[in-house]
ROGUSE-848846 format. One record per residue (C-alpha): residue in three letters; x, y, z. Coordinates in nm, 3 decimals. Example, Ala and Ser with C-alpha at 12.3 -4.5 7.8 and 13.67 -1.06 7.14 Angstrom:
BEGIN
[zaba ALA,[1.230,-0.450,0.780]],
[zaba SER,[1.367,-0.106,0.714]],
***
This chain:
BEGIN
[zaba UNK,[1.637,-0.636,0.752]],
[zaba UNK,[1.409,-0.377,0.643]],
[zaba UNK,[1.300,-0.288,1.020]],
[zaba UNK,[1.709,-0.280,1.076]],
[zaba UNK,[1.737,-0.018,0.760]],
[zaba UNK,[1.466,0.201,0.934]],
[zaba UNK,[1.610,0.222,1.257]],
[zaba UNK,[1.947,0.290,1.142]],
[zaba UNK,[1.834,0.596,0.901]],
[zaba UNK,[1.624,0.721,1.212]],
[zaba UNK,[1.967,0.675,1.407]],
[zaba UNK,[2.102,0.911,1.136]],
[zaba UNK,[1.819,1.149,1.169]],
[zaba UNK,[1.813,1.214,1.556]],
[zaba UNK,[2.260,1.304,1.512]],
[zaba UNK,[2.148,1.613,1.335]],
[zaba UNK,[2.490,1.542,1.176]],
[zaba UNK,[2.537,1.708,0.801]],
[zaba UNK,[2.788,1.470,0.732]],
[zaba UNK,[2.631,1.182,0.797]],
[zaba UNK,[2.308,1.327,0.593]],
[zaba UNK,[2.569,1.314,0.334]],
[zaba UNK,[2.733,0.977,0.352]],
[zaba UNK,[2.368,0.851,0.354]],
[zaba UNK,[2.277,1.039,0.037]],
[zaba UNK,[2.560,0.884,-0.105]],
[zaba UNK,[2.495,0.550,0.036]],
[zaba UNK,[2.114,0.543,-0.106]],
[zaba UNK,[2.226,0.653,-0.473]],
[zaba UNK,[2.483,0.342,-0.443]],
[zaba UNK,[2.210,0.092,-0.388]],
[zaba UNK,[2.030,0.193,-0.686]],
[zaba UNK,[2.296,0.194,-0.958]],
[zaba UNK,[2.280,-0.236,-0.954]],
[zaba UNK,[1.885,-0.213,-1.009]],
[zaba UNK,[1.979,-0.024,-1.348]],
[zaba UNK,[2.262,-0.285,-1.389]],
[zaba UNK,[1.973,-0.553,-1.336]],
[zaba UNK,[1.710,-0.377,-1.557]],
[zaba UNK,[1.941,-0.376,-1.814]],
[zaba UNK,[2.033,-0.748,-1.846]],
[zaba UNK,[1.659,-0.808,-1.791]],
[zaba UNK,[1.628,-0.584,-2.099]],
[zaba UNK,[1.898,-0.789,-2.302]],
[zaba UNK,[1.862,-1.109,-2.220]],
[zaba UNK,[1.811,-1.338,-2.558]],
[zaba UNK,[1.528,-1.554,-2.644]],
[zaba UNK,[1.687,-1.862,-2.581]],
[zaba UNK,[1.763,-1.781,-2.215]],
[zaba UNK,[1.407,-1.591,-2.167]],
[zaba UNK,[1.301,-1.982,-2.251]],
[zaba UNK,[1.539,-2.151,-2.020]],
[zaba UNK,[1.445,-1.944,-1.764]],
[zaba UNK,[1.089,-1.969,-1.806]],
[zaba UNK,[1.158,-2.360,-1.813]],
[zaba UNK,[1.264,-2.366,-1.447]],
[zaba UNK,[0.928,-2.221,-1.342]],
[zaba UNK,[1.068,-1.917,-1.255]],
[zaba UNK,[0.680,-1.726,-1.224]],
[zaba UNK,[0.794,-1.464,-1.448]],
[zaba UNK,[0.635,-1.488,-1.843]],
[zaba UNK,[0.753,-1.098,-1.911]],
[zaba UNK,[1.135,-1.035,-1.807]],
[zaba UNK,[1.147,-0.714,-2.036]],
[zaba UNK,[0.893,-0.524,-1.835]],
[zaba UNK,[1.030,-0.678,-1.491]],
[zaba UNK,[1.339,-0.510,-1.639]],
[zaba UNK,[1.173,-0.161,-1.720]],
[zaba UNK,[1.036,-0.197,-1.365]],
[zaba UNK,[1.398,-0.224,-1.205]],
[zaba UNK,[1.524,0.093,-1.422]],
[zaba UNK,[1.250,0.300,-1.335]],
[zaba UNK,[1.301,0.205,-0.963]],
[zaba UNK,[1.701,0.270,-0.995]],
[zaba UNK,[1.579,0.646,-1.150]],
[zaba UNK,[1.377,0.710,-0.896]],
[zaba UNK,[1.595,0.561,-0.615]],
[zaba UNK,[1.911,0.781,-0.762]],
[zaba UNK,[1.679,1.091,-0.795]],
[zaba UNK,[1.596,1.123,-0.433]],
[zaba UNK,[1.916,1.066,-0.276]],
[zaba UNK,[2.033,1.406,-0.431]],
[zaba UNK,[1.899,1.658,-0.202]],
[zaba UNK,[1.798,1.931,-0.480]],
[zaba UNK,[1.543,1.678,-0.644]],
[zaba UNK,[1.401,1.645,-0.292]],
[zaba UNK,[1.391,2.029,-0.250]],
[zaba UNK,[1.201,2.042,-0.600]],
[zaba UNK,[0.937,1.789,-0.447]],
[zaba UNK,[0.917,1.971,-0.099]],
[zaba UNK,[0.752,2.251,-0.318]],
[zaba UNK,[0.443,2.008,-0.335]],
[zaba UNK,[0.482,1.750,-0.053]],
[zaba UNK,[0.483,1.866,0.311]],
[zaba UNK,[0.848,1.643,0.323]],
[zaba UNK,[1.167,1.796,0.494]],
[zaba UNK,[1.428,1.742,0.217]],
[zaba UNK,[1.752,1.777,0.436]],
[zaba UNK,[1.592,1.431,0.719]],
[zaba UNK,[1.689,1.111,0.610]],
[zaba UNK,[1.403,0.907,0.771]],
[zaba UNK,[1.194,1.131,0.463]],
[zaba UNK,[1.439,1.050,0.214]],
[zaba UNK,[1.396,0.683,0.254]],
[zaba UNK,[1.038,0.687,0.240]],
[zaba UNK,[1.087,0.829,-0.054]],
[zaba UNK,[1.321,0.561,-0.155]],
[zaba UNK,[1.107,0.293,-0.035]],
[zaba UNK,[0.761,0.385,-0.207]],
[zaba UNK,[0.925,0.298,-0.522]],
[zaba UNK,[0.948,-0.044,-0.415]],
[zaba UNK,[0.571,-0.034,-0.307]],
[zaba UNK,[0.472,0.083,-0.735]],
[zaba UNK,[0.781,-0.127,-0.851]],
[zaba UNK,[0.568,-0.466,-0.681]],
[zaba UNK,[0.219,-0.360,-0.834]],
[zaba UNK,[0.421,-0.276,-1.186]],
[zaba UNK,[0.563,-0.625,-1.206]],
[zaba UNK,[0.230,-0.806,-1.107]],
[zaba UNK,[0.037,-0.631,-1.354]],
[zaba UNK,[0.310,-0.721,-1.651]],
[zaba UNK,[0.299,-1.051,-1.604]],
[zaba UNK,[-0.009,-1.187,-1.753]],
[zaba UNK,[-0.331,-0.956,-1.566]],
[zaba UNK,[-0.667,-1.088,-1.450]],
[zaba UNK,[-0.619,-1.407,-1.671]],
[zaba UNK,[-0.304,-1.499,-1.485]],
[zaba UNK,[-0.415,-1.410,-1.161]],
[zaba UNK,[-0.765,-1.575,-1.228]],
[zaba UNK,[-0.555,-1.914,-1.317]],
[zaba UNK,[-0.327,-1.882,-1.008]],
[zaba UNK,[-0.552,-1.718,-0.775]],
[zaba UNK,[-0.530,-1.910,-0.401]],
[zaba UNK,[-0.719,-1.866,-0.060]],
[zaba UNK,[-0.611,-1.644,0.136]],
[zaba UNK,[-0.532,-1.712,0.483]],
[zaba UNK,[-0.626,-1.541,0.789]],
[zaba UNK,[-0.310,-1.585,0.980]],
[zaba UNK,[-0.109,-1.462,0.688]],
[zaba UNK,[-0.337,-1.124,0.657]],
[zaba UNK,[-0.299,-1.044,1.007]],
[zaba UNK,[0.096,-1.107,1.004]],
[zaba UNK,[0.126,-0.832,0.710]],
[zaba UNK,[-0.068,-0.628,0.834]],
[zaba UNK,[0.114,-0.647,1.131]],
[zaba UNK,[0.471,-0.582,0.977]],
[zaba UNK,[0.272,-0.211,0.788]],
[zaba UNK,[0.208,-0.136,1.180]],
[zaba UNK,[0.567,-0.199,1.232]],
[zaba UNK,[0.727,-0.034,0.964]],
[zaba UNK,[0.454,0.234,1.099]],
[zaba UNK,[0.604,0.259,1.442]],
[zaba UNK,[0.990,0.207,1.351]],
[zaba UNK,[0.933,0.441,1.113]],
[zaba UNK,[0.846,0.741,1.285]],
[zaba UNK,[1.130,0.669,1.523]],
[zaba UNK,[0.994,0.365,1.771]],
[zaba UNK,[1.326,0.316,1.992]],
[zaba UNK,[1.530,0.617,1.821]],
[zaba UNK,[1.393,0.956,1.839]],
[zaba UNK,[1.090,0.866,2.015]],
[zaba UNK,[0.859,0.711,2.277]],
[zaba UNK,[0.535,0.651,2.429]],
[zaba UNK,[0.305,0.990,2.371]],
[zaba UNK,[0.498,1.103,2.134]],
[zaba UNK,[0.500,0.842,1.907]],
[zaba UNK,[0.101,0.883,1.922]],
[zaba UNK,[0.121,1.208,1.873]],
[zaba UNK,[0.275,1.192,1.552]],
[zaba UNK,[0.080,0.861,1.444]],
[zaba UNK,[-0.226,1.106,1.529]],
[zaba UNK,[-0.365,0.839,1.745]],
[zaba UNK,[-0.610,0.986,2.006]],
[zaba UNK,[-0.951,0.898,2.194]],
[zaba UNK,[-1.185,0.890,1.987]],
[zaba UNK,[-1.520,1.098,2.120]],
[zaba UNK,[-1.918,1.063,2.079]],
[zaba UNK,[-1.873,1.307,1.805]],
[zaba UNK,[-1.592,1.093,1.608]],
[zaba UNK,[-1.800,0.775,1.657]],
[zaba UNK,[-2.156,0.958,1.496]],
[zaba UNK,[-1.904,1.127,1.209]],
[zaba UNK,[-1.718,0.785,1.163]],
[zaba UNK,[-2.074,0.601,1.108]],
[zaba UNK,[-2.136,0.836,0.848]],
[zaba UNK,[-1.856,0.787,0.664]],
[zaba UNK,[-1.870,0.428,0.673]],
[zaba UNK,[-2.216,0.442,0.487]],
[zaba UNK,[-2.077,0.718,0.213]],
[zaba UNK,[-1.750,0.488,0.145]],
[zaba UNK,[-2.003,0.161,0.145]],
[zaba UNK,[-2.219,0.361,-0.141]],
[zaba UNK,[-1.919,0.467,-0.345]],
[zaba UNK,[-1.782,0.113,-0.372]],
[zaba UNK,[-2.157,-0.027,-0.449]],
[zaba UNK,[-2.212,0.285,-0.725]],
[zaba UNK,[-1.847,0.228,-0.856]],
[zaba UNK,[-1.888,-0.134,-0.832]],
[zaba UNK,[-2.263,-0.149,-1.022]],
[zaba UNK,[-2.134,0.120,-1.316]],
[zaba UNK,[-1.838,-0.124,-1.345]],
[zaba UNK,[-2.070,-0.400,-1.397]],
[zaba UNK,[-2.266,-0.188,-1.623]],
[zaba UNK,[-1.984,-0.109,-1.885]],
[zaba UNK,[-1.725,-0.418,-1.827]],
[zaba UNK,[-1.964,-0.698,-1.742]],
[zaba UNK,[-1.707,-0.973,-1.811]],
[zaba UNK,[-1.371,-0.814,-1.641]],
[zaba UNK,[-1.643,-0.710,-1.328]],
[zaba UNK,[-1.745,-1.134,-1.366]],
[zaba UNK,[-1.366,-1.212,-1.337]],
[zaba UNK,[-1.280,-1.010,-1.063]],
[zaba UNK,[-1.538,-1.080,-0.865]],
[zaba UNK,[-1.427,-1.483,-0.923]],
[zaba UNK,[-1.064,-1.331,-0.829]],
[zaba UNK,[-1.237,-1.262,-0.447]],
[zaba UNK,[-1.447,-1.504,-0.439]],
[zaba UNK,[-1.154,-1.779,-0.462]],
[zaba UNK,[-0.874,-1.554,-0.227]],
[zaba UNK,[-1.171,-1.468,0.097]],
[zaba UNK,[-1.428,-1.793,-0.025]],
[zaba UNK,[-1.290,-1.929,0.297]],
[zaba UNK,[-1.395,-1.655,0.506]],
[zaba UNK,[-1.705,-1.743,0.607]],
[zaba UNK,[-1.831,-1.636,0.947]],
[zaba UNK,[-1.879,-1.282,1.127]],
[zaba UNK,[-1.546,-1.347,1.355]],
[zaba UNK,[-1.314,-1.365,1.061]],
[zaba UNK,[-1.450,-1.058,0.869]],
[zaba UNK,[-1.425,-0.867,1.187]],
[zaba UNK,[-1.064,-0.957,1.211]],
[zaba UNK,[-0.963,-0.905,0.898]],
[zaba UNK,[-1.115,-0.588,0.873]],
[zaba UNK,[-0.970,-0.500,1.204]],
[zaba UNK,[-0.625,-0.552,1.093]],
[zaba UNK,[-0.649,-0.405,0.775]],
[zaba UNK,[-0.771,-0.120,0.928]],
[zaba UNK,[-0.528,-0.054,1.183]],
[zaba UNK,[-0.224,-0.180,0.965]],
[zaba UNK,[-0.274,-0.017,0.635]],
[zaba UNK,[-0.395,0.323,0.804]],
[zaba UNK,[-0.115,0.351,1.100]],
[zaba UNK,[0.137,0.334,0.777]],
[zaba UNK,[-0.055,0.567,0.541]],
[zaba UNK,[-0.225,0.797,0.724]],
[zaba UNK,[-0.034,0.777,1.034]],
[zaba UNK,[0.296,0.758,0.927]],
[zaba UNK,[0.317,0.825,0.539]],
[zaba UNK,[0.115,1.141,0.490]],
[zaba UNK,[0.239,1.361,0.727]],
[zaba UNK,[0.518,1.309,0.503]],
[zaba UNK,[0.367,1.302,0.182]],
[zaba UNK,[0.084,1.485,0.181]],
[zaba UNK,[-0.278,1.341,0.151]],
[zaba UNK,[-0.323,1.352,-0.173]],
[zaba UNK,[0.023,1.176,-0.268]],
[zaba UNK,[-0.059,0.918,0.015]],
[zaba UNK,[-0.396,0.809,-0.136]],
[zaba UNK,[-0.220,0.753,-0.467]],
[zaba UNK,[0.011,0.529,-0.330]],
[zaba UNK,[-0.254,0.367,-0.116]],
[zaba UNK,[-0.475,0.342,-0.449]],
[zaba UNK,[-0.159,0.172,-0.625]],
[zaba UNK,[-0.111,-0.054,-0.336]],
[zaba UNK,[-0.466,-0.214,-0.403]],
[zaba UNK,[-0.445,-0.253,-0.800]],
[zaba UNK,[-0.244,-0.616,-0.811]],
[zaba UNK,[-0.585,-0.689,-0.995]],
[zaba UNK,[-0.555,-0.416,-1.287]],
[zaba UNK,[-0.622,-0.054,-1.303]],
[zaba UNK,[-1.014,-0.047,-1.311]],
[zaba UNK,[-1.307,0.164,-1.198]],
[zaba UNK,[-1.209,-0.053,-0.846]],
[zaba UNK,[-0.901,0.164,-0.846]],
[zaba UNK,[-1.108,0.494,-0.837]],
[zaba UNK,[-1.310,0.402,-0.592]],
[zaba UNK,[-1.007,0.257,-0.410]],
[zaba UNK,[-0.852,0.629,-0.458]],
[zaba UNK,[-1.133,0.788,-0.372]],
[zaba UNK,[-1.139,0.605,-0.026]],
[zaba UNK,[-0.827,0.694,0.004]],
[zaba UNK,[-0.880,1.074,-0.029]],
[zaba UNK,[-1.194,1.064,0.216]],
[zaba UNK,[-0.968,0.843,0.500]],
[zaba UNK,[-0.670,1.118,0.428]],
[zaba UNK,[-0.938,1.449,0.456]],
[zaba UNK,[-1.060,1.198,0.805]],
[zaba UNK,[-0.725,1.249,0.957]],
[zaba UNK,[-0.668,1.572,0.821]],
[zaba UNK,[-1.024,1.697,1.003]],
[zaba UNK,[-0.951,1.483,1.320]],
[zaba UNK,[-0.735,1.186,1.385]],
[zaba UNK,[-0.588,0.856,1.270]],
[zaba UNK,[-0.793,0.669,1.522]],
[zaba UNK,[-1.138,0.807,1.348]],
[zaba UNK,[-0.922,0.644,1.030]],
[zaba UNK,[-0.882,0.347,1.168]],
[zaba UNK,[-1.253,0.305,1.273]],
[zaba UNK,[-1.382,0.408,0.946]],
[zaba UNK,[-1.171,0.188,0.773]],
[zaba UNK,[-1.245,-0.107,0.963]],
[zaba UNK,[-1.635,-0.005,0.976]],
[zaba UNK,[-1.594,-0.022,0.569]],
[zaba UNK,[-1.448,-0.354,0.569]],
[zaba UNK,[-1.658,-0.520,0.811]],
[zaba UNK,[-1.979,-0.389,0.614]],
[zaba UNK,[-1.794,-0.499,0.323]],
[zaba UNK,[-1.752,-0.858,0.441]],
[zaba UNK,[-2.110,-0.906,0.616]],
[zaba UNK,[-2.278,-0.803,0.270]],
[zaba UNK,[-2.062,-1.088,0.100]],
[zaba UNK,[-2.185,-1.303,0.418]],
[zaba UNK,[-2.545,-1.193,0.360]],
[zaba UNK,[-2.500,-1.209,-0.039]],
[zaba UNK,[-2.355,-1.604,0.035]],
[zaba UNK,[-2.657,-1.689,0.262]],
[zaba UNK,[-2.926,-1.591,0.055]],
[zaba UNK,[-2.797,-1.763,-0.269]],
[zaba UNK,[-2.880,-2.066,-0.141]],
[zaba UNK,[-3.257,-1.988,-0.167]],
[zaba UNK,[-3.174,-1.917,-0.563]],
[zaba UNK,[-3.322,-2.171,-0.769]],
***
């Protein structure tokens, strides 16, 4: 449905047609009045049915934040369907106000900080410690495979554009001797930031750093060979920067983008993990900035795969730990 949303506000888009810019304005601020509607009776609801609710295992223990959540979505949502609060953000973001296709990416990264907000209100690390499960290598690879095509639909796959061009504004070229020697680099700054981050963390929070790392150890404990690191740094690396880099920033600017990257990563809690996860965010954005997405994607995957043979390596040589 969502893929079917995108292609029909790319339709939009590529009939240059004022009036239809219009109707979809309208349209958008429509489907955001019900999520204030919703936040509201989330808001209201009494005790009694708060405990009925929570009786049917419903996996929500705080409906009056979910409900704050949904408001704060509907603002936002009925903010950027009028076209002068998207002219006041064009003064900071490199976005075209008057193009739909912009409009609902606007729209839709509400829904991205609307997710994290209702993880994080309903219980934290302790919750997620209790509930934490595997993850699963097939289901990575599928998700990331729906960011690379919301990526592609999103720029206009099957619309407004094709083949080269669709590169071209993904920023996907050849990568060179140079990019490859500049992309190692990187690799080894990002790995240092997230072991620096990672020790200080340990340093000052020893027992949310403990419960955390428990929180990986029981969602990638099953990933235990070379092959599955590799692909699961692959895909994250050519899912989540073909949508954020690729398709996102040109639209948002970097330093929006790596926020919303950053807030894409914190379902565990806003913690020195969610500077460092900024901070890579920032370095990948200034990477395609200075060159391409494809340098990006390499980084990013170099990063994860380094990641993931440490916690290989680390797994190894506990066993010769008395």
């Amino acid at each position: 449905m969502l893929i079917g949303v995108i292609m029909l506000t790319n339709s939009i888009t590529a009939t240059q047609n004022e009036g239809l810019f219009r109707l979809f304005d309208r349209m958008l601020l429509l489907t955001h009045l019900p999520l204030f509607l919703v936040g509201a009776a989330l808001l209201l609801l009494p005790a009694q049915a708060v405990a009925a609710l929570t009786a049917e295992g419903l996996p929500l223990t705080n409906f009056a934040a979910v409900g704050l959540v949904f408001i704060g979505m509907g603002v936002w949502g009925t903010a950027v369907s009028l076209k002068s609060a998207r002219q006041f953000l064009a003064r900071w973001l490199p976005l075209n106000p008057h193009s739909p296709v912009h409009t609902l990416a606007l729209a839709l990264s509400a829904l991205l900080v609307g997710n994290t907000a209702i993880t994080l209100s309903q219980g934290g690390l302790q919750e997620i410690a209790a509930t934490a499960q595997a993850a699963d290598i097939t289901e990575v690879v599928l998700q990331q495979a729906l960011f690379v095509l919301l990526a592609l639909f999103g720029v206009g796959l099957l619309v407004r554009r094709q083949g080269h061009a669709i590169s071209q504004r993904l920023g996907l070229e050849a990568m060179t001797a140079a990019h490859v020697r500049l992309g190692i680099r990187w690799i080894i700054i990002l790995v240092l930031v997230q072991w620096a981050i990672g020790a200080l963390w340990t340093v000052t929070n020893p027992e949310q750093a403990a419960l955390l790392d428990g929180i990986s150890g029981e969602l990638f404990g099953d990933f235990d060979t070379v092959w599955e690191w590799f692909v699961l740094a692959l895909a994250a690396g050519m899912g989540e920067e073909l949508l954020f880099r690729g398709a996102l920033q040109p639209v948002f600017g970097l330093w929006f983008t790596a926020v919303l990257f950053a807030l894409a990563h914190v379902q565990y809690g806003f913690t020195l993990i969610t500077v460092a996860v900024f901070i890579i965010g920032v370095a990948l954005g200034y990477i395609r900035q200075r060159t391409n997405t494809t340098v990006a994607i390499f980084v990013h995957f170099g990063y994860n795969f380094v990641l993931g043979l440490l916690t290989l390596l680390a797994a190894y040589l506990e066993q010769f730990i008395p």
